[in-house]
C-alpha positions, 0 to 999 in steps of 0.5 A: 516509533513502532518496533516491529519483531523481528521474527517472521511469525512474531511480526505477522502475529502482531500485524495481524492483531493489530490490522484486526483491531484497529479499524479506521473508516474508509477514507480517499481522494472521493467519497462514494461507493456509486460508480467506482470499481474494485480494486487492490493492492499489496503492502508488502514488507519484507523482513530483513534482518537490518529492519523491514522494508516496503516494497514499491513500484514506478510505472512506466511512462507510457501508460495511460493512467498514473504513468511515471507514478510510484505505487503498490502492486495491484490492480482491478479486482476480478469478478468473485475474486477476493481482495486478498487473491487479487493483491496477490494476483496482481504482484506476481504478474507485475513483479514476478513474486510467486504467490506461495512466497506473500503471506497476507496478514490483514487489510488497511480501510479502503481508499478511493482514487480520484479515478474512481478505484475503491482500493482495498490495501491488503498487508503482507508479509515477505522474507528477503531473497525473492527473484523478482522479473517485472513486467516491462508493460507495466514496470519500470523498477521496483524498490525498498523503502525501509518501514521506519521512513515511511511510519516517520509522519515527519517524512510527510507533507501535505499537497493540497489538489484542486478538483471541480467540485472540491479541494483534498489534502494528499501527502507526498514523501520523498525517498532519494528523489523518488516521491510517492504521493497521491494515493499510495501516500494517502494508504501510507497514511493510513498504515502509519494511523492504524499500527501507530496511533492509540487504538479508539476507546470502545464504550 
């Protein structure tokens, strides 16, 4: 089980160390780099006192794609635009947190959706008592999920996804009914394999 610091720059200094030092491949739901479209999105935890928590998102029902789905904030990068300043970008416009309070600390191994996004997650840092003001186009409700659900690989299970040309493993976890799955599980798994499995053995 991890034990984040509770301190702000303890905890950042160790993520940073970490996400730095544990790079696992790029991974997702297809595997190309032909034809896909950069993106990325923010894993924010926030630090609470009582323990950290991720911040997520539920899209509205009305849009065209993942509608209803549970996800990281973010979206297509722009052109010139780094991972990072996109993440950034992308949360403010999508929940109102202003940019200067996110600090990012390092990035998860990319992740391509099945819609063709190679997604760059990028983990930041926030501390708690942040307004947010969703962007209702987009938004339906933002919410916590606090880091030691999500770094507990019983909380998991897996969903096999039937495409043409092949079959993938995704996962899925439920938190009081919310169920995040697809992509958002699958860079989940990703955090959890970078901060808590054993680092590989370089030769």
């Amino acid at each position: 089980m991890l034990i984040l610091p509770p301190d702000f720059d303890a905890a950042r200094d160790w993520l940073a160390h970490r996400l730095d030092t544990v790079r696992l491949p790029a991974g997702g739901d297809v595997h190309t780099d032909d034809d896909t479209t950069p993106a990325a999105v923010l894993v924010p935890i926030v630090m609470h006192t009582a323990g950290p928590t991720v911040l997520f998102t539920k899209r509205t029902e009305k849009l065209a794609k993942h509608a209803g789905q549970i996800s990281f904030p973010g979206g297509r990068m722009e052109l010139g635009e780094t991972p990072e300043a996109a993440a950034l970008r992308e949360t403010e416009e999508e929940v109102g947190i202003a940019v200067g309070l996110m600090q990012p600390v390092g990035r998860l191994a990319q992740y391509t959706t099945i819609t063709r996004y190679r997604v760059t997650p990028v983990v930041g840092l926030l501390a708690p008592g942040f307004e947010m003001r969703l962007q209702a186009d987009e938004v339906d409700e933002a919410f916590e999920v606090p880091l030691a659900f999500l770094l507990d690989k019983a909380n998991y299970t897996e969903r096999v996804l039937n495409f043409p040309e092949r079959r993938a493993v995704t996962y899925a976890l439920n938190w009081e009914g919310k169920i995040i799955w697809g992509a958002t599980a699958g860079m989940l798994m990703t955090l959890y394999r970078t901060l808590l499995d054993e680092p590989p053995v370089t030769p």
